[in-house]
N, C-alpha and C positions, 0 to 999 in steps of 0.2 A: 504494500500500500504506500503511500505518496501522499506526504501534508503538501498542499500549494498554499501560501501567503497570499493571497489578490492577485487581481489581475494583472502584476507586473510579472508577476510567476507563473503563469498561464499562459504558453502560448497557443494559439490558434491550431497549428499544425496537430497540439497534441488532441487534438477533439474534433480532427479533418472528417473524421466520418460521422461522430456524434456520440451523444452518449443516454444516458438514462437518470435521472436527478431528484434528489428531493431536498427539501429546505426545512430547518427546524434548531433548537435549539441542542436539542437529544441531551439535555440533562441530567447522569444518570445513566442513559441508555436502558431505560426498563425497559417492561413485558410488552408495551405499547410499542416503544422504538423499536425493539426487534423485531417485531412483527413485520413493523414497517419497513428494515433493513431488508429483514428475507423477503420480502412483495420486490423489493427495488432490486437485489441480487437474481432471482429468478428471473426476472422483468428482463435484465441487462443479457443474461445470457440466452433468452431465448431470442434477442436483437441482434448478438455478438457482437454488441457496445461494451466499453467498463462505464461502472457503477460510480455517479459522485453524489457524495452528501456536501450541503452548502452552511456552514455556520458561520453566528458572528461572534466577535470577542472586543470589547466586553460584550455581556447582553445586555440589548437595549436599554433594559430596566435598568442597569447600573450606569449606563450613560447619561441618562435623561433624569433617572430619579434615585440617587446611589442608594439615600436613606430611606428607600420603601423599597430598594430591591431584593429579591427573593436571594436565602441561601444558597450557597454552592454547592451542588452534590458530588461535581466532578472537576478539575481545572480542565487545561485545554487538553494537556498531555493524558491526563486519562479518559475523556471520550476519544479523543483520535486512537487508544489504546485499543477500548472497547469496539469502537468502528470496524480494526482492522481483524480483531479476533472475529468477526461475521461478517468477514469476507469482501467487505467496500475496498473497491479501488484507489480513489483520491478523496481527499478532503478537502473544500476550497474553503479558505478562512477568511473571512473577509473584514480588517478593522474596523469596529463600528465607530467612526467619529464625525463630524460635523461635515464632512465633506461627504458620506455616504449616508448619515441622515438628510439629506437635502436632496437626494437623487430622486428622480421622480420612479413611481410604477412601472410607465413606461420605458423611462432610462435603461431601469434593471433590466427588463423585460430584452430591451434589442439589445443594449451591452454586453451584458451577463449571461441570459439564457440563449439568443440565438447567435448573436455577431464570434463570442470566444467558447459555449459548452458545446452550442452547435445541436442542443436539446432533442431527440427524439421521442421522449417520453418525460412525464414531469409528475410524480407523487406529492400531494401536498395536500393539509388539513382543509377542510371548507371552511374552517371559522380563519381561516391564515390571511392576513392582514399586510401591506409590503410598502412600501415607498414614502416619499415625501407626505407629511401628515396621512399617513396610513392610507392612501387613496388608493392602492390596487389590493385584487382580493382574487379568491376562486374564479368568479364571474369573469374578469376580465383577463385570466390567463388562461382561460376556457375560449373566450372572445379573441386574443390576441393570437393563442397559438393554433388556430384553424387554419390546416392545411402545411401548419410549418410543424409542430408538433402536439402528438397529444398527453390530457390533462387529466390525473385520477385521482382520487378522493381518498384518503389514509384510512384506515379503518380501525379502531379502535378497541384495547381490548378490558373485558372486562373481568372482574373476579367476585365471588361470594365472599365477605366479612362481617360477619354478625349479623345475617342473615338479610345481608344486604347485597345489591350488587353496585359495584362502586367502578366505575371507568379509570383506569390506570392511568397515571398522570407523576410528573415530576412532583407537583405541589401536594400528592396523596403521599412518595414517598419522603418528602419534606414531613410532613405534616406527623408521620410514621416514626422517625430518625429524632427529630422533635422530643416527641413525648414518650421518647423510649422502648417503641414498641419494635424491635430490632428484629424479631423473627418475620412481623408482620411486611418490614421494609424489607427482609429476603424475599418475601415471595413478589413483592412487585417487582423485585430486581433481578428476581431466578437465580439469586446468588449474593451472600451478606455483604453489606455497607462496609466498605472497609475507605480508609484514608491514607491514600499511598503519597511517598516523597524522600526526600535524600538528606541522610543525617545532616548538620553541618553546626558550627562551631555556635553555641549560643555564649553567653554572663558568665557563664560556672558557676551561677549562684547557688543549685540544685546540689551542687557539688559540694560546695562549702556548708551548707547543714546537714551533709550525712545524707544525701538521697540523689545521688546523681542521675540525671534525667539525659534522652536522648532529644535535641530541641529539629523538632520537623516545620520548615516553613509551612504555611497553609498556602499561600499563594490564590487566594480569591478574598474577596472583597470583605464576605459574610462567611463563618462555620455554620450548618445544620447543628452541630454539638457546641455546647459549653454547657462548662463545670469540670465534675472528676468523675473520671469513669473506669470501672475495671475493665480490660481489655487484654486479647490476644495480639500478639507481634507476630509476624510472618516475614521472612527473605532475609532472618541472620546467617549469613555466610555460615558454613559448615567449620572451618577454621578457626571462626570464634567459640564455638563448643566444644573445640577440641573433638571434633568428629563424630560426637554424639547422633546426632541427624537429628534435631530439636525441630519438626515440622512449626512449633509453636512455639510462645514463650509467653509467661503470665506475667501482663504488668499492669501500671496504673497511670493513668494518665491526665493530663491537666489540659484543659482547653478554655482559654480565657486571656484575661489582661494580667493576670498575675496581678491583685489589687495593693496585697503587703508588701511586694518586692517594688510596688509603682511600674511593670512596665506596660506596656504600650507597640504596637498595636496587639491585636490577637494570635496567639501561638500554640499551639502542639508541642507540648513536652511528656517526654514517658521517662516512667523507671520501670526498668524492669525487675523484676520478682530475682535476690539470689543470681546476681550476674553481675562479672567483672568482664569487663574486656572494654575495645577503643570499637566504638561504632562508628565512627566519622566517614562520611562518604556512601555508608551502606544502603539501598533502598528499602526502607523496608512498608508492611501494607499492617495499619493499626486497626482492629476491629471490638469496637465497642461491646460488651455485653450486657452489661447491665450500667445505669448511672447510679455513683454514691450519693453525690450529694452537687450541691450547687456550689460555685464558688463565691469566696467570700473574703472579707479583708481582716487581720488577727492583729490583736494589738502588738504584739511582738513575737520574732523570730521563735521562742520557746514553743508556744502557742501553735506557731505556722508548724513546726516540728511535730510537735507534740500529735495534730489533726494528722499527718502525714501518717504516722509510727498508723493511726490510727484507720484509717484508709486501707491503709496495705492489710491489716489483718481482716477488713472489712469484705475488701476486695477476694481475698483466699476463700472465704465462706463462697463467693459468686463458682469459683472456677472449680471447687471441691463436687458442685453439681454436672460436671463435664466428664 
């Protein structure tokens, strides 16, 4: 598979014959987008086109409205991740900023879809909304691509929950991840919520009170998580166990501003459970299982300790159920 940056990384040539496309934020990548991935993969190969998905970054919402924008469920690197394990071709990422908020409907339409994908086929939501003050929609990429290409309707998937049936959706597994309910965010996502990234050098503050933590950038705007959470580690090098072949590792994790230490902005810190070693550099994927508690600011370092010692034994009760 193949990230393309805009259209300056796109050329023409590469989509000479055409291809097969859909546009979406994919979030996540739940049970919904996959669906929608596999219509668009089968789609391409029965055209003998490749398959492209078109995203923005940031999302809209965080461009126009940072402080009402929805949590991150994924950064860029892991939808393009997830894309490629269901078989999409390219990814076209397009910067959402003031120069492509101002693009008309139309613009995108000749620009984007026919002048450089060369579009034969186009998947996309009925309620999906595009251009300059939102002015193009289904209707008119129904309307525009008659005769140049055609226009299909996403289709939606649904699940039983409490004896309801509820439409999958990013904002349901938001909503899920939220309030803890972390099995239930499995099955929208056919596979647990984990938060993947690359150790790197945080304060040493974690270090200096007896609890050294591994500090993981978030790298999105908003976390779906804050507070403290007991969680599984996954992709510690085999070298740091000394060979053991540790599939997992039980630790506890911090997701927040770190209110007693004052910092700023929001981070991903782990300790793990019983482990010495230099994690620096390692990727590893942190999965939530239960939340302890919420975070909070302690009048002194003792205190901040003290809750710590007290977490981690909290936490072992969680993983003793595994």
């Amino acid at each position: 598979m193949r990230l393309l940056r805009g259209l300056y990384n796109c050329p023409k040539a590469l989509f000479q014959q055409g291809c097969v496309a859909t546009i979406g934020n994919f979030d996540g990548v739940h049970l919904g987008h996959q669906t929608i991935i596999e219509r668009l993969t089968r789609k391409a190969k029965d055209f003998n086109l490749p398959s492209v998905v078109i995203v923005f970054e940031p999302h809209p919402q965080e461009y126009f409205r940072p402080e009402k924008a929805p949590a991150r469920l994924f950064k860029l690197t892991d939808k393009v991740k997830a894309l490629e394990a269901l078989g999409v071709d390219y990814v076209l990422c397009f910067r959402f900023n003031q120069e492509f908020a101002e693009l008309t409907a139309e613009a995108f339409i000749q620009r984007v879809l026919i002048d450089v994908l060369n579009v034969q086929h186009l998947f996309i939501g009925d309620d999906f909304r595009f251009g300059y003050k939102r002015q193009g929609d289904f209707e008119m990429l129904k309307s525009r691509g008659s005769g140049r290409f055609s226009v299909e309707a996403n289709q939606s998937v649904t699940l039983e929950v409490n004896d309801k049936s509820l439409r999958v959706s990013s904002s349901l597994v938001r909503e899920a991840v939220a309030n803890n309910q972390f099995q239930l965010a499995e099955r929208y996502l056919n596979k647990p919520f984990q938060i993947e990234g690359k150790v790197s050098h945080g304060d040493k503050q974690g270090r200096q009170i007896g609890f050294a933590t591994a500090n993981i950038p978030l790298k999105r705007l908003k976390s779906p998580l804050k507070g403290v959470y007991a969680v599984w580690v996954y992709g510690i090098s085999a070298s740091l166990v000394h060979g053991k072949g540790h599939k997992r590792w039980a630790a506890v994790a911090n997701i927040g501003n770190k209110p007693t230490l004052k910092q700023s902005p929001e981070r991903l810190e782990v300790h793990l459970l019983d482990f010495a070693g230099d994690l620096y550099g390692e990727r590893l994927r942190v999965e939530p299982i239960a939340k302890l508690r919420d975070e909070k600011k302690f009048a002194s370092l003792d205190e901040l300790k003290a809750q710590i010692a007290a977490d981690t034994e909290s936490a072992k009760d969680h993983f003793n159920e595994f």
